[in-house]
N, C-alpha and C positions, 0 to 999 in steps of 0.2 A: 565168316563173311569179310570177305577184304571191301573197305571203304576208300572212300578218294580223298588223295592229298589235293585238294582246293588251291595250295599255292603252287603246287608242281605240276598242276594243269596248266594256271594261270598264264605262266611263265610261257609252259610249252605251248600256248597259241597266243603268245604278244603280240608277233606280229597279224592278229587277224581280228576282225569282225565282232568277234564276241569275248575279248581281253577284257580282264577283269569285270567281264561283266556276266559271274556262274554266281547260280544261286541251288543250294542243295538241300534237299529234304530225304526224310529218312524213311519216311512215310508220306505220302500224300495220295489223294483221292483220284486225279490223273493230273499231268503235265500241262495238256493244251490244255484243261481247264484253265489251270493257271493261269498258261502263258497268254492263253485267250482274253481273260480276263485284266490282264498287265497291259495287253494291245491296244486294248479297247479304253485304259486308262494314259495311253500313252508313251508306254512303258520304248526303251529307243533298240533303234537298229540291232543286233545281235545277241541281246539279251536269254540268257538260255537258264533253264528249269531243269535240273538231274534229279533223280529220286531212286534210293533205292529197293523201294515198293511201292504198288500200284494201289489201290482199294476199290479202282473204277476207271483202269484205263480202257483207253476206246482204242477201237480200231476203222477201217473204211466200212462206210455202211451201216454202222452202227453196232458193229461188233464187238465183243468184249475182248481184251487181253490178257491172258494167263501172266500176273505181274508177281511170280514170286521174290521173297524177300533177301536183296543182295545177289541173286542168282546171273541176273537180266541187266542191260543196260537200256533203263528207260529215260528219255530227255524230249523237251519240247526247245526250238529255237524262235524268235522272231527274229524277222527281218522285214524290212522295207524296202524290197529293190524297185526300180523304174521302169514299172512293165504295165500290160494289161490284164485286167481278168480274164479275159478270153486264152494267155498265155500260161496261166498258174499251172497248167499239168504240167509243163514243162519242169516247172520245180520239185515234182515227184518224178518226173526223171532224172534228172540232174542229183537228187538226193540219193535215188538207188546207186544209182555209177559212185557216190560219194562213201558208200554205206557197203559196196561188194567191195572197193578198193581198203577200206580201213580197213575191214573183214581179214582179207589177202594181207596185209601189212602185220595184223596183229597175231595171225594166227595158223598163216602160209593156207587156210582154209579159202576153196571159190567156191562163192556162193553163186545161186543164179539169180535172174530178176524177173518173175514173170510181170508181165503190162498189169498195171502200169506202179505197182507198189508192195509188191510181195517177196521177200527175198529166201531163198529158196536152197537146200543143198538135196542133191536127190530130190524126190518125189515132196520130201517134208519141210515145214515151213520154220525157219529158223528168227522170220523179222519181220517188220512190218513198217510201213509210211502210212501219215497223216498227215497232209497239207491242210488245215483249215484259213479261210482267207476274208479279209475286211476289204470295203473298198471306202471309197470317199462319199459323204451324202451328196456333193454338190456335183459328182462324178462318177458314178457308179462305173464306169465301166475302166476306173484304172483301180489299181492294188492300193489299197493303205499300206496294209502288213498282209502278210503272211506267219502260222505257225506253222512250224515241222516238226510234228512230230515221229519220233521212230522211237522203237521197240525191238530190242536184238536179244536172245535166249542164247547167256554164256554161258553162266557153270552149272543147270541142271544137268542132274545127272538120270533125270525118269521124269515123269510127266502123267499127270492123271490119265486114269484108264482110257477116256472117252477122247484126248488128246493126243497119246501114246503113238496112234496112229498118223496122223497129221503133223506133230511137231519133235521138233529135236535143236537141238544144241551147238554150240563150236566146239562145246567140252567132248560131248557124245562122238560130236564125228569127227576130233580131232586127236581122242584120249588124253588130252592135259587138259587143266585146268588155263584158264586165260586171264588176264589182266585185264578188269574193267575199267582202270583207269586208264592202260594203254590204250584201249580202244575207243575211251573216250576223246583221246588225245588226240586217234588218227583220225578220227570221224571229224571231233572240229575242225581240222588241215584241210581235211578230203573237203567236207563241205562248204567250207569259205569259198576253196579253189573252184569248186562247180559252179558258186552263184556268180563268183569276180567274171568266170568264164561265160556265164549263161546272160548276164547284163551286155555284155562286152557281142554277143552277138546279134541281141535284140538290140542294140545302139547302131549296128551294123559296121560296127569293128570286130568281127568275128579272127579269136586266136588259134589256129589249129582245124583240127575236123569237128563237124557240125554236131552239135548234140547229139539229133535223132540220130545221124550214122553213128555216130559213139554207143547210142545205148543199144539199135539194131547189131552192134557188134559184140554186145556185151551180153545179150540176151537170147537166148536159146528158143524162147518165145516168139518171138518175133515174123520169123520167115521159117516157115516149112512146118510147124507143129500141128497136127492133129488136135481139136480142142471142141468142147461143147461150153456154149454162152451162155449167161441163162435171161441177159436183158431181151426184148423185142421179142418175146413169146419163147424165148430158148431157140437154140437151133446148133449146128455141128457144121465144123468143114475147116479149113485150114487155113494156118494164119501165112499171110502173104505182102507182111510189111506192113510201114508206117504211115501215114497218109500227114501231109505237110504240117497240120496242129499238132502231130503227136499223136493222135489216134491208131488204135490199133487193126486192121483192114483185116477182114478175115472173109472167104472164097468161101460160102455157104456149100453143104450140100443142094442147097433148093435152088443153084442154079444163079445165087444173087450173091453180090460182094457188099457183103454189112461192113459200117464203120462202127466201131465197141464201143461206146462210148463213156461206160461209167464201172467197167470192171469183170467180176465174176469169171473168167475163166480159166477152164477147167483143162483137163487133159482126157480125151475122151476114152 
């Protein structure tokens, strides 16, 4: 089990957000707990949770994550950008674009991103996003914090039976082994870059092309994919882009155009 040099992280994201401010465990229970719990105690902007095993990571929805021990790179961030709750998916998009490019960087591996927090090579599931989010009492409807958490499967090399199916690895579908620490490194870069970017447009100083086009470009999901849902009683039909929150639109067979609104879909 390769472990992380803490000062050679440190260094390699100085100039960003969460400089000197990595806290490591070797084991813990999950991440956003933590960081959840750090948030809530006031813990500041960039503050980030690495662990090299899980005991009870989450995933969206309530689902568990396969957190084996040094295999996986699992981290929770906080941050406090100047946004709305009603905007916080956007930071699960912005986090995939952050999390396919360190991906790419670390490992010449592309991942895909299905909507709105799945990161994907082929058919099988390689990572996963967790934005859990605080807001203010006196103002619910702006952000306190945010945590992000993600979950990336690097040097398994097999996966229990019942997962074998469903998950795989950079190592699997790369045939080498990969540096958790590199990728720890690119993913701090990557994701600084998306949130500096993603403020920078809700201020309405937007740098470059717009998020949603960034991530409808980045994502195979998005326009033209066949998919079954399973929120709003389930239903089937094709995805046919983003709708201006970030929502995902999808052309029902029944004739109706659903907006997705909290996940679950499938490839039908």
């Amino acid at each position: 089990m390769n472990s992380f040099d803490l000062n050679h992280v440190t260094q390699a994201v100085a100039n960003t957000r969460f400089s000197n401010k990595l806290t490591h465990f070797a084991t813990i229970d999950s991440t956003n707990i933590r960081a959840v719990e750090a948030a809530n105690a006031g813990a500041e902007d960039g503050a980030v949770y690495v662990a090299d095993e899980q005991t009870a990571g989450r995933g969206r929805g309530g689902h568990s994550w396969h957190s084996a021990a040094g295999n996986g790179l699992y981290l929770s961030a906080i941050v406090r950008p100047e946004m709305g709750l009603k905007e916080a998916l956007w930071l699960s998009l912005a986090t995939g674009l952050a999390a396919q490019r360190a991906i790419h960087e670390t490992t010449s591996v592309h991942a895909d991103i299905r909507w709105p927090n799945d990161l994907l090579i082929g058919q099988k599931k390689c990572g996963g996003i967790l934005v859990e989010t605080g807001t203010h009492p006196g103002t619910p409807a702006r952000l306190r914090y945010a945590v992000i958490g993600i979950g990336i499967n690097v040097n398994h090399d097999a996966f229990p039976p019942e997962l074998a199916p469903l998950a795989t690895s950079l190592r699997i579908e790369s045939g080498a082994p990969a540096s958790r620490e590199m990728l720890l490194v690119n993913l701090l870069l990557a994701l600084d870059a998306e949130i500096t970017l993603l403020e920078a447009e809700l201020h309405d100083a937007p740098r470059g092309t717009p998020l949603l086009d960034r991530f409808a470009g980045a994502s195979s999901w998005v326009q033209g994919m066949r998919v079954r849902v399973d929120e709003d009683g389930g239903y089937t039909g094709e995805t046919v882009g983003l709708d201006r929150k970030g929502f995902l639109l999808v052309e029902g067979d029944d004739g109706k155009r659903h907006t997705v609104l909290s996940g679950g879909v499938r490839p039908e």
